[in-house]
LUMLUM-751368 format. One record per residue: residue number from 1; x, y, z of N, C-alpha, C in turn. Coordinates in nm, 3 decimals, decimal comma. Layout:
// residues N
<NUM <X Y Z> <X Y Z> <X Y Z>>,
...
// end
This chain:
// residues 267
<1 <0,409 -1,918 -1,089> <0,424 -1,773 -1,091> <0,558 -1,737 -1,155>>,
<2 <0,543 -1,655 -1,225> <0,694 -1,588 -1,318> <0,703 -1,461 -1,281>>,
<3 <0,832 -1,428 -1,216> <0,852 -1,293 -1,149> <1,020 -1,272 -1,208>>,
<4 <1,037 -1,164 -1,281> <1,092 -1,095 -1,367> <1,179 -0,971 -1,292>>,
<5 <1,287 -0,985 -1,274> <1,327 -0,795 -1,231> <1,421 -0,744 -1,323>>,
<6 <1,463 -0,617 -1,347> <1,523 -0,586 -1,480> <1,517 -0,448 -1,432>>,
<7 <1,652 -0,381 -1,454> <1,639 -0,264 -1,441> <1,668 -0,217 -1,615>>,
<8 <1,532 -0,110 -1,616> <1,474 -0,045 -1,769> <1,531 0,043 -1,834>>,
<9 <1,666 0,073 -1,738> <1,753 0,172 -1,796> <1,681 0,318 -1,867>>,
<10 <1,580 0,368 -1,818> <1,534 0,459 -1,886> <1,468 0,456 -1,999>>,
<11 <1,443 0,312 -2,004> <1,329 0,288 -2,136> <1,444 0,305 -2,241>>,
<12 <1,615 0,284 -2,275> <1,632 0,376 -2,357> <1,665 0,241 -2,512>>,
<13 <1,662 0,106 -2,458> <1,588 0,007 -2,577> <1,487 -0,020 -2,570>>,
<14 <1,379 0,112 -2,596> <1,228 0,109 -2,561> <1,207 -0,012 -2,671>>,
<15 <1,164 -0,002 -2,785> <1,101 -0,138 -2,882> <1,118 -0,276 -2,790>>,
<16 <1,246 -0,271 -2,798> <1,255 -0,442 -2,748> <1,247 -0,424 -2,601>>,
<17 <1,256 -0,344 -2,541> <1,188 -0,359 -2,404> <1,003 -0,406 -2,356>>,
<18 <0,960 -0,307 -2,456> <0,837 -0,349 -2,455> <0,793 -0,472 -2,539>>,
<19 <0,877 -0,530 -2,639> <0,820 -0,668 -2,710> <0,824 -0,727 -2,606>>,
<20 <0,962 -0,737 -2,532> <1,003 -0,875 -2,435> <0,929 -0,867 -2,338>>,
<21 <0,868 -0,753 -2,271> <0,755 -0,747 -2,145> <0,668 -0,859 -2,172>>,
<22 <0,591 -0,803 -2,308> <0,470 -0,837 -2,401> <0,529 -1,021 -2,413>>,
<23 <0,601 -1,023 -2,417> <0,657 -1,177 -2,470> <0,643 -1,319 -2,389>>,
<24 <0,761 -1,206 -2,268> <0,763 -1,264 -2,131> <0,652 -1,306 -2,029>>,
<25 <0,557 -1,200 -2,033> <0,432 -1,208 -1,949> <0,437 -1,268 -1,806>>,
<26 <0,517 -1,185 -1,746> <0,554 -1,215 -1,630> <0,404 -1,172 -1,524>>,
<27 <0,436 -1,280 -1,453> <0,312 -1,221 -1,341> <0,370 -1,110 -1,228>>,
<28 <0,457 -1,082 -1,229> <0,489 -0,951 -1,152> <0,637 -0,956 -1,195>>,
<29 <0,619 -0,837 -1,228> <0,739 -0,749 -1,320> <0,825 -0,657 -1,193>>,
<30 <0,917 -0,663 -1,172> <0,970 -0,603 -1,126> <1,081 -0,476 -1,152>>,
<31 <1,057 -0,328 -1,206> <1,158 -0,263 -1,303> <1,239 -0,167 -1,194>>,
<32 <1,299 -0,130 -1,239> <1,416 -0,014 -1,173> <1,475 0,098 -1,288>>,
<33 <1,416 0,186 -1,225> <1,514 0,314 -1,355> <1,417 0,344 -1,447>>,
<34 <1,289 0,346 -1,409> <1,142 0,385 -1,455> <1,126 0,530 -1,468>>,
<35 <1,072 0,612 -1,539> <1,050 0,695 -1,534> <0,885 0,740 -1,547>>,
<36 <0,831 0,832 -1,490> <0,654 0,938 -1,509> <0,627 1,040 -1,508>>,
<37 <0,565 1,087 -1,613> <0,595 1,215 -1,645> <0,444 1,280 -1,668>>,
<38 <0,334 1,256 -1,614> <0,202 1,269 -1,630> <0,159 1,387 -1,699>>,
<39 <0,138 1,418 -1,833> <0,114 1,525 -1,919> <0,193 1,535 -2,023>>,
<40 <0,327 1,508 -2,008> <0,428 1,501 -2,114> <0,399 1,425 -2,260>>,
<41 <0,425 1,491 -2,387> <0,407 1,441 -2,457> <0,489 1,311 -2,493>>,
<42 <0,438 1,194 -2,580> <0,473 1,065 -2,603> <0,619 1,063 -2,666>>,
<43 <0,707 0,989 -2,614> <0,857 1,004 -2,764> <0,947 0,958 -2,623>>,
<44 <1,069 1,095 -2,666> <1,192 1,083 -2,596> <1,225 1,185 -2,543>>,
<45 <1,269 1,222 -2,470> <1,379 1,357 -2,421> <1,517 1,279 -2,365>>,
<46 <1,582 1,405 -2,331> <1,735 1,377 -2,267> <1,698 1,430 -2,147>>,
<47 <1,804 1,350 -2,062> <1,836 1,330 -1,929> <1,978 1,412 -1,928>>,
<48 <2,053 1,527 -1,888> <2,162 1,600 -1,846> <2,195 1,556 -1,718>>,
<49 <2,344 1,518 -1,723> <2,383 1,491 -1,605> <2,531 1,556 -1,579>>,
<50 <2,583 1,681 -1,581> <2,745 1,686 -1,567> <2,737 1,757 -1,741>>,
<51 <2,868 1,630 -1,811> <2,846 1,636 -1,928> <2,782 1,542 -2,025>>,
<52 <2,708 1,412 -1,921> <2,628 1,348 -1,981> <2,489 1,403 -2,052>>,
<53 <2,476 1,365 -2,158> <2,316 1,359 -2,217> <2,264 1,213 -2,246>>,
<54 <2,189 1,173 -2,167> <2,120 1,021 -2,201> <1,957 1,038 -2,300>>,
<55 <1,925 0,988 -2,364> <1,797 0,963 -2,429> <1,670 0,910 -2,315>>,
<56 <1,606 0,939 -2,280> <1,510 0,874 -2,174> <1,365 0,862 -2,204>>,
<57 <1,319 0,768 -2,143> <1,140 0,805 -2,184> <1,064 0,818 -2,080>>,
<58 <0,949 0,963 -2,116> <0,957 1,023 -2,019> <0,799 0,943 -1,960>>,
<59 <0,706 0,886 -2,076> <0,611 0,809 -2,016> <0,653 0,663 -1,985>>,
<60 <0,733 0,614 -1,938> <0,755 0,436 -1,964> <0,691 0,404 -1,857>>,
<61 <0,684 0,488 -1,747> <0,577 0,386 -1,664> <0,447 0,358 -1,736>>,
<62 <0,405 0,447 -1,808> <0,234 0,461 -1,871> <0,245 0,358 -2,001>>,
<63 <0,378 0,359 -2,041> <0,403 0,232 -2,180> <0,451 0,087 -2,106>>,
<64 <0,487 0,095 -2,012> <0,515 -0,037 -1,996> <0,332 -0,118 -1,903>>,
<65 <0,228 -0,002 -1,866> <0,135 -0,069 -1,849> <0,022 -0,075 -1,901>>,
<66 <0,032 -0,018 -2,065> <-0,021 -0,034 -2,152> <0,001 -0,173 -2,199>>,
<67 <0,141 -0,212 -2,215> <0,193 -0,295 -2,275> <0,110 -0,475 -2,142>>,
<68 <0,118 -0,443 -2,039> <0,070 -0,520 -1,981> <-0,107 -0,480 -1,887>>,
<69 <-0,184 -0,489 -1,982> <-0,302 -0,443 -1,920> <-0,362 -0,530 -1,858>>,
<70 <-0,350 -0,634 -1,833> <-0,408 -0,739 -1,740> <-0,338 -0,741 -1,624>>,
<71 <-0,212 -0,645 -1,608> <-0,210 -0,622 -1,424> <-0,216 -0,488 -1,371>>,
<72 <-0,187 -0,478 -1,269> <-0,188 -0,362 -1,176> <-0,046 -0,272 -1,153>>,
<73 <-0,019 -0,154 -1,173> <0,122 -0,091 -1,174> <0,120 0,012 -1,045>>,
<74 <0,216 -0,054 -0,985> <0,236 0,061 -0,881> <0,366 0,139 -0,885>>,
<75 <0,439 0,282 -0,898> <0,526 0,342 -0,932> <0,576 0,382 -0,783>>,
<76 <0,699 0,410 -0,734> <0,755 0,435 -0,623> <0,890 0,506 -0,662>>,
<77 <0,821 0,638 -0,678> <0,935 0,733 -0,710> <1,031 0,762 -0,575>>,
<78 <1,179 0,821 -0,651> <1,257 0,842 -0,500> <1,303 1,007 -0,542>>,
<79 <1,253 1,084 -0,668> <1,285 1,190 -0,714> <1,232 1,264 -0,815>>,
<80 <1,234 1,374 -0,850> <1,147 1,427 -0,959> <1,239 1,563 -0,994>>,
<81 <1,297 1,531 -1,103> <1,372 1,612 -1,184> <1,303 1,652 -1,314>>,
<82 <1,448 1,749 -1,381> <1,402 1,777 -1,552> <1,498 1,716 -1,648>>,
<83 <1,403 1,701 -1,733> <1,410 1,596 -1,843> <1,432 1,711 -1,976>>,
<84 <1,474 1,756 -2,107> <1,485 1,820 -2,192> <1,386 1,753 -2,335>>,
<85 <1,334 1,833 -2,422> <1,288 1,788 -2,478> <1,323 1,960 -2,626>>,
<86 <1,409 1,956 -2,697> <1,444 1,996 -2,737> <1,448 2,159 -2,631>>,
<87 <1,398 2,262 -2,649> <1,383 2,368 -2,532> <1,263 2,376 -2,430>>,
<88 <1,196 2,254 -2,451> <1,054 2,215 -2,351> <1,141 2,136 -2,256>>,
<89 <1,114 2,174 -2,112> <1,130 2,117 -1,973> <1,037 1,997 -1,956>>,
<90 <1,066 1,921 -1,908> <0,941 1,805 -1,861> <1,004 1,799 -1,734>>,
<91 <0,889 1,779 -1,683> <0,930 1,755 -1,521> <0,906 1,579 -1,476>>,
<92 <0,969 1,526 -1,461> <0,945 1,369 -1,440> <1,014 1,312 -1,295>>,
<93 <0,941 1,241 -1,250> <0,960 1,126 -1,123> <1,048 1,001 -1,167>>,
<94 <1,108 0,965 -1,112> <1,195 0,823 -1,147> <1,204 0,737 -1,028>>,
<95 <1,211 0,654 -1,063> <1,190 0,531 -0,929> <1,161 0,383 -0,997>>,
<96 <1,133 0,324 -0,888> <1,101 0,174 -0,905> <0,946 0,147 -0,946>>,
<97 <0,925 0,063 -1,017> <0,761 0,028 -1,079> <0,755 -0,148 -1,073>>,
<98 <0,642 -0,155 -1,021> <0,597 -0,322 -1,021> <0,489 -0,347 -1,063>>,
<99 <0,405 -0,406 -1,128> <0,327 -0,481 -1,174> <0,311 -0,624 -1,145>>,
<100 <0,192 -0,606 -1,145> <0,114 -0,785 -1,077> <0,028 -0,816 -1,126>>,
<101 <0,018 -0,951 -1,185> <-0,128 -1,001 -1,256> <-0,211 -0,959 -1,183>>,
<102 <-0,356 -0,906 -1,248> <-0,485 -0,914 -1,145> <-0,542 -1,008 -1,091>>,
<103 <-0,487 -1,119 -1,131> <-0,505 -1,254 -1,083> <-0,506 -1,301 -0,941>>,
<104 <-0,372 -1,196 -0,928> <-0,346 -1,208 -0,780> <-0,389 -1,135 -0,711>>,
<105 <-0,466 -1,139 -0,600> <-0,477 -0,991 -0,507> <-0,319 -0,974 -0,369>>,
<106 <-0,287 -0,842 -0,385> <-0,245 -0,789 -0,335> <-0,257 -0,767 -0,160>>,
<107 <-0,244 -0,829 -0,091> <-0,303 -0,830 0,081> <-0,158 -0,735 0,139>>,
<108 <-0,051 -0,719 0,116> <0,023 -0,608 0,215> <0,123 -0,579 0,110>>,
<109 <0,154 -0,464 0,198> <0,273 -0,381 0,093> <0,369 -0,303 0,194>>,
<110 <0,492 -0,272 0,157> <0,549 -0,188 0,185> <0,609 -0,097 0,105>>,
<111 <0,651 0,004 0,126> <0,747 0,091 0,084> <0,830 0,208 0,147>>,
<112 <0,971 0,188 0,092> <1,003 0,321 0,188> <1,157 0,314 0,126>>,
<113 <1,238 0,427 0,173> <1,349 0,460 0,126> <1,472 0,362 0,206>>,
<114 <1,552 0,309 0,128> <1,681 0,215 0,149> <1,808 0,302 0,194>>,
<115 <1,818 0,468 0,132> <1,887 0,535 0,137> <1,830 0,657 0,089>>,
<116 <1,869 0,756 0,191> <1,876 0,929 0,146> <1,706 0,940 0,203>>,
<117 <1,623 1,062 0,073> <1,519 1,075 0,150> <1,468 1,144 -0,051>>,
<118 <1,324 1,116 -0,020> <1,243 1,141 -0,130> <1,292 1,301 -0,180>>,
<119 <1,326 1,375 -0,302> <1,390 1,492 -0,367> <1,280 1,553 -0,433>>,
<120 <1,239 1,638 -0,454> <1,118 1,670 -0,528> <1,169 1,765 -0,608>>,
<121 <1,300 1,861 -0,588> <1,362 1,939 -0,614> <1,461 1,944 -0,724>>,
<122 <1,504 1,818 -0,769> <1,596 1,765 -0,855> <1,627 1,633 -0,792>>,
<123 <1,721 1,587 -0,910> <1,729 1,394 -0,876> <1,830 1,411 -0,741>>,
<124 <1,887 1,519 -0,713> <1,948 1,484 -0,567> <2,101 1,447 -0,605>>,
<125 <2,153 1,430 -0,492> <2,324 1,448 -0,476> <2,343 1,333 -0,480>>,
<126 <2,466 1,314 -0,518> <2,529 1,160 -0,542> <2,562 1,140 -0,404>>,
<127 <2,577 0,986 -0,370> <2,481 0,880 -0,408> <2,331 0,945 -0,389>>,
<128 <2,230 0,902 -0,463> <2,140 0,966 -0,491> <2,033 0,849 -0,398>>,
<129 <1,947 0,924 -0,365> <1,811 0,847 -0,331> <1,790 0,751 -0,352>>,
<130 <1,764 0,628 -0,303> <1,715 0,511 -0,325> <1,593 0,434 -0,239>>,
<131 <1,513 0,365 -0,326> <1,435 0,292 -0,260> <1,377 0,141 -0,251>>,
<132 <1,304 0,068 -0,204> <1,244 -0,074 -0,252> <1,055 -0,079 -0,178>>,
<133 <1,013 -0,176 -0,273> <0,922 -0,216 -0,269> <0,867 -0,332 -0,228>>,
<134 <0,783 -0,382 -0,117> <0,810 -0,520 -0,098> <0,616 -0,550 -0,093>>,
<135 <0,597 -0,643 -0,181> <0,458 -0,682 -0,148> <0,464 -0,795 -0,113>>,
<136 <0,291 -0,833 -0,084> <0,249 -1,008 -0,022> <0,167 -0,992 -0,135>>,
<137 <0,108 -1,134 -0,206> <0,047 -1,146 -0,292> <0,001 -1,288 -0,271>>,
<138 <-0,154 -1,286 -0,297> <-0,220 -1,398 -0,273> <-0,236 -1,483 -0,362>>,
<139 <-0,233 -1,634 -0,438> <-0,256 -1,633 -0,526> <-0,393 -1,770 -0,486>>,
<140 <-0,486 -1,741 -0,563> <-0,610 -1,770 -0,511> <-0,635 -1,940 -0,616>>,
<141 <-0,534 -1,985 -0,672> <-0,562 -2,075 -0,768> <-0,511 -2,196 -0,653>>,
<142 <-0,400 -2,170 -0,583> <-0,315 -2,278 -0,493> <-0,332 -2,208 -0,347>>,
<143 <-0,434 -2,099 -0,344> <-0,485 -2,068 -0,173> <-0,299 -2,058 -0,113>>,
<144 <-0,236 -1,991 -0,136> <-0,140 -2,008 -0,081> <-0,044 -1,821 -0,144>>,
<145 <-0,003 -1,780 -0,045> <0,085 -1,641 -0,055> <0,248 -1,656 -0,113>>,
<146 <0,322 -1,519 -0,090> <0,396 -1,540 -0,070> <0,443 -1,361 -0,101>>,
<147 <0,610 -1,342 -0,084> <0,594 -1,205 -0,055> <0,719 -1,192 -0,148>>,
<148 <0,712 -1,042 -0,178> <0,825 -1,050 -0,294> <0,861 -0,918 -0,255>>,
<149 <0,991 -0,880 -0,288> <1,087 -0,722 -0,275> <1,176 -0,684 -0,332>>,
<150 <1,159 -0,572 -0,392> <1,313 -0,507 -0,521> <1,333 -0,380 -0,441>>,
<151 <1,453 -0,365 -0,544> <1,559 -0,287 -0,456> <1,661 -0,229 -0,571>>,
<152 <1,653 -0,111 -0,600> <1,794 -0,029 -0,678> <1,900 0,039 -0,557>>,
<153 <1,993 -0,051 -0,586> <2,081 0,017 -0,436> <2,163 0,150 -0,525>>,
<154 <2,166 0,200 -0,416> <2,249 0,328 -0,447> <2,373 0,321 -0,516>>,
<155 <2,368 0,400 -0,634> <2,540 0,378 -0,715> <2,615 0,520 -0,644>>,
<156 <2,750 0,485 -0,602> <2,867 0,510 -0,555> <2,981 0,527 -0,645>>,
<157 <2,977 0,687 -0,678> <3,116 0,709 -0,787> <3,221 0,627 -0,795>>,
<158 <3,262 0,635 -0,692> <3,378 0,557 -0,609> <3,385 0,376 -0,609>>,
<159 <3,278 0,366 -0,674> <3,232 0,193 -0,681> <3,153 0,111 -0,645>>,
<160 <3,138 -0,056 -0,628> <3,099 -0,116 -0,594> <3,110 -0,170 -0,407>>,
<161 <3,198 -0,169 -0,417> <3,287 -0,200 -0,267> <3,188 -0,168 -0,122>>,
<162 <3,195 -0,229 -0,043> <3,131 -0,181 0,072> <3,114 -0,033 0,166>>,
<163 <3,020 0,003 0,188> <3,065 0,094 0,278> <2,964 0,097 0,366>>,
<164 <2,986 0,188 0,423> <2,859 0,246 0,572> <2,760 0,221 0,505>>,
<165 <2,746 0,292 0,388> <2,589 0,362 0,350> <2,533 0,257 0,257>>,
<166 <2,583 0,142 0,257> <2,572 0,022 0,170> <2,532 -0,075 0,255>>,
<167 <2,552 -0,096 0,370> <2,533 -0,204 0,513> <2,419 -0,135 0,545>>,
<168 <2,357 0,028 0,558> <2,264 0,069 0,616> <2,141 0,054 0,522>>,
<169 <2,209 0,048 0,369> <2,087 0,039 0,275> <2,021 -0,114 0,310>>,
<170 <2,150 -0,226 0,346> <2,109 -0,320 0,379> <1,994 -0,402 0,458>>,
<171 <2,053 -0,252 0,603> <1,983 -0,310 0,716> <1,815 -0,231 0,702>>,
<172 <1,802 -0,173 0,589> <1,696 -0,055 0,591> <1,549 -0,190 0,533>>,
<173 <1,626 -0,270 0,406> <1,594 -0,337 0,307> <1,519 -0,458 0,429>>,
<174 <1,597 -0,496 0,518> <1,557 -0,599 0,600> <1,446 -0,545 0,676>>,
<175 <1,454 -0,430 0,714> <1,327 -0,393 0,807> <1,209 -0,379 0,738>>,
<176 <1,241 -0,355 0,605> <1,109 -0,324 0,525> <1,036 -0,445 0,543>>,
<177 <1,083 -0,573 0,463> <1,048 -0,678 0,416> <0,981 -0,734 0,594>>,
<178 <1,037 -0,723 0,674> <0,992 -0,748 0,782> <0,875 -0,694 0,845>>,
<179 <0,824 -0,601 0,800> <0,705 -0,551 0,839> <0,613 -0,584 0,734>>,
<180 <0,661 -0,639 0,638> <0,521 -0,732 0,541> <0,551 -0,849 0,518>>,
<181 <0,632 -0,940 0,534> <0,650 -1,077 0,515> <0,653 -1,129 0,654>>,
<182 <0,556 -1,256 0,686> <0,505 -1,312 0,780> <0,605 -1,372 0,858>>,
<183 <0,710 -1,454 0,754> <0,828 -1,516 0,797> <0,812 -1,731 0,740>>,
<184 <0,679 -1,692 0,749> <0,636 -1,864 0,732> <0,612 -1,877 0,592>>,
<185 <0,687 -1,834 0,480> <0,578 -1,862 0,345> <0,712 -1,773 0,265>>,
<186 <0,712 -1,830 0,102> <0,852 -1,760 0,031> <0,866 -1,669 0,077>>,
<187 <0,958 -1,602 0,027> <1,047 -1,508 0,028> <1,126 -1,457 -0,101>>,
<188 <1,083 -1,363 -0,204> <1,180 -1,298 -0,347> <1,247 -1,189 -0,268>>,
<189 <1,339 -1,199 -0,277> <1,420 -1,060 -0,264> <1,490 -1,045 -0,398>>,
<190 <1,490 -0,933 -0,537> <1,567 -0,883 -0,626> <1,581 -0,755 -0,670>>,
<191 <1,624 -0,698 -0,764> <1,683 -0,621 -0,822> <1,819 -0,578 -0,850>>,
<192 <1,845 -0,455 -0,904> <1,978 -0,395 -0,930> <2,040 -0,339 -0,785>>,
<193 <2,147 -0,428 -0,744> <2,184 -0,380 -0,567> <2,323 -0,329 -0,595>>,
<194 <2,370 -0,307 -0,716> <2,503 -0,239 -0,726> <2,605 -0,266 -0,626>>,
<195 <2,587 -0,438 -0,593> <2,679 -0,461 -0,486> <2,774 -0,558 -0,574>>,
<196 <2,903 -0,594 -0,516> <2,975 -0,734 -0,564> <2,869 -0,848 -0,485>>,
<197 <2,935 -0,969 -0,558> <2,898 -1,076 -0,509> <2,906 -1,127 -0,353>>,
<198 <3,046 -1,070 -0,304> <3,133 -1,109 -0,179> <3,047 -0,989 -0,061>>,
<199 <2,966 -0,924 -0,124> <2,965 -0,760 -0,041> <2,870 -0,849 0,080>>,
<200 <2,861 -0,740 0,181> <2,773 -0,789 0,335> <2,665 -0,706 0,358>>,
<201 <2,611 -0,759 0,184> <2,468 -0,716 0,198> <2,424 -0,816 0,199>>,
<202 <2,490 -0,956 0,140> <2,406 -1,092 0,111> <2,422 -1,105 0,235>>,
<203 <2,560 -1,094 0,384> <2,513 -1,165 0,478> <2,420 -1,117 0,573>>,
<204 <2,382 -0,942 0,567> <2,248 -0,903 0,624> <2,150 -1,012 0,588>>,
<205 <2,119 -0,994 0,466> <2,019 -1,012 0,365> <2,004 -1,225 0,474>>,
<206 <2,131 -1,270 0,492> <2,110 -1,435 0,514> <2,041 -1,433 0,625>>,
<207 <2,017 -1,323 0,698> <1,972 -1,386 0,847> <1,825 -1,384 0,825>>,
<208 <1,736 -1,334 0,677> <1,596 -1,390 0,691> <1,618 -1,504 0,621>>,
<209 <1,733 -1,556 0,581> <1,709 -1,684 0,515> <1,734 -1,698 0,380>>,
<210 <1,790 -1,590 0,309> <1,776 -1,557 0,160> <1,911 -1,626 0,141>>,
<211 <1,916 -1,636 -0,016> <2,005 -1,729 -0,041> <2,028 -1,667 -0,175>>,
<212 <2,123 -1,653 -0,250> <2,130 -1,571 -0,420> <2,157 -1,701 -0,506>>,
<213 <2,059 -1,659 -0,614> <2,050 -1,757 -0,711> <2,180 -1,706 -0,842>>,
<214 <2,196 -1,657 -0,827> <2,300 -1,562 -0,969> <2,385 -1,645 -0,925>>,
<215 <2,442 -1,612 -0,819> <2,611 -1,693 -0,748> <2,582 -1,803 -0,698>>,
<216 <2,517 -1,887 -0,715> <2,458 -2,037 -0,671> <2,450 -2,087 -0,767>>,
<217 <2,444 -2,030 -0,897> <2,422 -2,129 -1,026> <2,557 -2,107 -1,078>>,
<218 <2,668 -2,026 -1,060> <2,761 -2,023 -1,097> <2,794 -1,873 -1,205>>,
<219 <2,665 -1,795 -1,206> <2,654 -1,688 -1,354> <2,746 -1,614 -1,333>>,
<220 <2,833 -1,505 -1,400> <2,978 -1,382 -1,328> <2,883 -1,285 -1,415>>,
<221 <2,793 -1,252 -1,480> <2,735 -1,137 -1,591> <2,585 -1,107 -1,594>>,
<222 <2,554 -1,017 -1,533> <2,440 -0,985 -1,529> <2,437 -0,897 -1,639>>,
<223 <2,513 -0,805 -1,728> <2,517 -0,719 -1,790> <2,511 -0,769 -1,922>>,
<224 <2,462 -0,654 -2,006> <2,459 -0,654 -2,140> <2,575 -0,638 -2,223>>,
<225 <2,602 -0,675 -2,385> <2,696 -0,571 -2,440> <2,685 -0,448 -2,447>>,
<226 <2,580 -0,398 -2,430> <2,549 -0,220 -2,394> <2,623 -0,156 -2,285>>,
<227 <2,672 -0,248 -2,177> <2,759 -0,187 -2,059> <2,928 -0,256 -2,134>>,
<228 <2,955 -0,085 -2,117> <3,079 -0,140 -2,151> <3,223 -0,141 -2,053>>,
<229 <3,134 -0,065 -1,936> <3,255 -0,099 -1,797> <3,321 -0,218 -1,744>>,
<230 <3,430 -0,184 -1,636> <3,488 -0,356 -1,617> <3,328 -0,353 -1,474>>,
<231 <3,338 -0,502 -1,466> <3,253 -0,502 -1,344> <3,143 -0,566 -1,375>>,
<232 <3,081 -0,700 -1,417> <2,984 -0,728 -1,508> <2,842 -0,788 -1,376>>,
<233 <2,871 -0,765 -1,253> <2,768 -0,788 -1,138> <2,714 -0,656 -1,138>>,
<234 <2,556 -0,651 -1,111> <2,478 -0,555 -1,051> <2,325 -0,648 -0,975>>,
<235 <2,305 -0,766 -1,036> <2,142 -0,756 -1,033> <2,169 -0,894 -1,000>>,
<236 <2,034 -0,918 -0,892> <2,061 -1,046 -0,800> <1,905 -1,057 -0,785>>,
<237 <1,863 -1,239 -0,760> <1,741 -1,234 -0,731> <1,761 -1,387 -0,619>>,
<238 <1,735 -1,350 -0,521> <1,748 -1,427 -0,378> <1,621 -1,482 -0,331>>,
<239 <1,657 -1,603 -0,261> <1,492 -1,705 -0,219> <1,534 -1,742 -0,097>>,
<240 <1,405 -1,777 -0,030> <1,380 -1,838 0,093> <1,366 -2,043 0,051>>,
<241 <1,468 -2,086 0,108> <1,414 -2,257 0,094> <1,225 -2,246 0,076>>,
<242 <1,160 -2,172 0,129> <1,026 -2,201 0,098> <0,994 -2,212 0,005>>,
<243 <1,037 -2,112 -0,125> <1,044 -2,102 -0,284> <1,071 -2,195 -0,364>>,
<244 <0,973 -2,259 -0,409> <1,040 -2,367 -0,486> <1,044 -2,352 -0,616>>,
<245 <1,190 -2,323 -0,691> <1,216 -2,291 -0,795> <1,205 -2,382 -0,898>>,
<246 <1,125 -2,356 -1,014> <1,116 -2,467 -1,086> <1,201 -2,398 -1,193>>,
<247 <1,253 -2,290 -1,230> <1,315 -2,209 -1,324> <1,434 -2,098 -1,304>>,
<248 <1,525 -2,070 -1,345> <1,604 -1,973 -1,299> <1,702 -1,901 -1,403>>,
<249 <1,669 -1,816 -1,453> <1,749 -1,793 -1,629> <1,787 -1,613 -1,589>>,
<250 <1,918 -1,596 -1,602> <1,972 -1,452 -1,615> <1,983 -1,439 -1,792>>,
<251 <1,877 -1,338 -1,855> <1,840 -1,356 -1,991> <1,912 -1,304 -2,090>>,
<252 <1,978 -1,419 -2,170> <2,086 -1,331 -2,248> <2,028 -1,289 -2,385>>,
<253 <1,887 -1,305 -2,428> <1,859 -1,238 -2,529> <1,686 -1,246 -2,540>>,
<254 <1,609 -1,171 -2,601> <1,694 -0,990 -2,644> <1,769 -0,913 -2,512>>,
<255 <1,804 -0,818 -2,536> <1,882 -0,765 -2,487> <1,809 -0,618 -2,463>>,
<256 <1,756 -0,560 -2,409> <1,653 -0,468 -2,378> <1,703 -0,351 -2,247>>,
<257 <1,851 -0,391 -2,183> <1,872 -0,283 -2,152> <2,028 -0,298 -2,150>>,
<258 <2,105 -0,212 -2,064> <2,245 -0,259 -2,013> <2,227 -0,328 -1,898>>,
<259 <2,136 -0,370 -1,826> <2,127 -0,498 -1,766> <2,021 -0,605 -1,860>>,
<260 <2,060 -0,732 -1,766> <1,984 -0,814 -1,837> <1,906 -0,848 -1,728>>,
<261 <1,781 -0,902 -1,733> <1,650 -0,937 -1,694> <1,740 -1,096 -1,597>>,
<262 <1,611 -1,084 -1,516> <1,636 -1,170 -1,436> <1,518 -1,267 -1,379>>,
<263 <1,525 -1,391 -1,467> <1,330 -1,458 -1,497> <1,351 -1,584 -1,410>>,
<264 <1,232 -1,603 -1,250> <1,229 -1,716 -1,223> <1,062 -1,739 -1,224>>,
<265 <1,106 -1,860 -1,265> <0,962 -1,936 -1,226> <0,921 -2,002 -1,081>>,
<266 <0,852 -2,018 -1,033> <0,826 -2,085 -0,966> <0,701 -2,157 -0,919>>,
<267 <0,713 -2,253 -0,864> <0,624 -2,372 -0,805> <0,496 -2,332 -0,758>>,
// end
């Protein structure tokens, strides 16, 4: 099984985002920073933030499962704002999106918010809404499960560094996974957790057993040359000893967002 997490940055190196999907063919994709915009016409708009204007795409959930039609996409918005499209409004959802071969069937799921509470109103106040996704997935070739969970932790003007609302996203993340993972069989925990390495989310995160592969192999850069801040940690992908890793690559090319993809294989 090849399970992939990558936050999509807004689709905004759409081409090579979608070759490398197409390339990669991961059996469950794991994205962050997805956007759906159901009616909106096909292209780009801007994202306003302050005095930011970002480029965004407003269908990438609907292009990134075009791009993979042999699985299943489930979207888990945490907000639904406006998007600009020269003087046309689009109204779009943003959140986390996963995909799974159909290969596999799907037997439990969770979802629910890590931090804040679902916005329908606009993307919401900084730190903004956050959520994760945690499924079980059967895979019927080796009769044998296993359960997987992503996570965009909340970004904090103020930084990376610990706080209250960073330990609670923690302890939120653990309860999820706990009401769909059995306890006897792997364990994926990844995504973009906007934590340091040292932070005491990994030692929540140790008491089901998880372990981080980024800082175990020695990597300091999850980031692209597209990020040009100091601070080159965001994105972590953690296992249970049950997991037996036959692969483990933080992907330094192509280069498809300001993070880089995060590809394990396994046993």
């Amino acid at each position: 099984m090849r399970i992939i997490s990558l936050n999509a940055w807004g689709g905004r190196l759409h081409e090579a985002l979608i070759a490398y999907v197409r390339q990669a063919d991961p059996d469950v994709l794991c994205l962050q920073e997805v956007l759906r915009a159901p009616g909106a016409a096909p292209g780009w708009a801007i994202y306003r933030d302050a005095k930011a204007e970002l480029p965004q795409r407003p269908n990438l959930f609907e292009e990134i499962s075009a791009a993979l039609p042999g699985h299943d996409g489930f979207f888990c918005p945490t907000s639904r704002g406006e998007l600009f499209d020269g003087d046309t409004t689009i109204a779009a959802a943003f959140g986390l999106a996963t995909f799974v071969r159909k290969s596999y069937s799907v037997i439990a799921q969770g979802l629910d918010f890590v931090h804040g509470h679902y916005s329908c109103d606009g993307w919401g106040q900084h730190p903004r809404p956050r959520n994760a996704h945690c499924i079980r997935l059967f895979s019927h070739r080796h009769a044998s499960s296993v359960t997987i969970a992503h996570m965009h932790g909340l970004r904090d003007p103020a930084g990376k560094g610990d706080t209250p609302a960073r330990e609670e996203q923690a302890s939120a993340l653990v309860g999820l996974i706990e009401r769909v993972w059995p306890g006897d069989e792997g364990l994926v925990v990844c995504g973009d957790f906007n934590v340091l390495p040292g932070s005491t989310t990994f030692e929540i995160l140790a008491r089901l057993g998880l372990s981080d592969l980024v800082t175990a192999n020695g990597l300091v850069d999850t980031r692209t040359s597209y990020y040009l801040k100091e601070g080159r940690f965001a994105d972590y992908m953690l296992v249970t000893p049950e997991v037996k890793v036959a692969r483990f690559e933080v992907v330094e090319a192509p280069e498809v967002s300001d993070h880089r993809a995060l590809l394990l294989d396994i046993m």
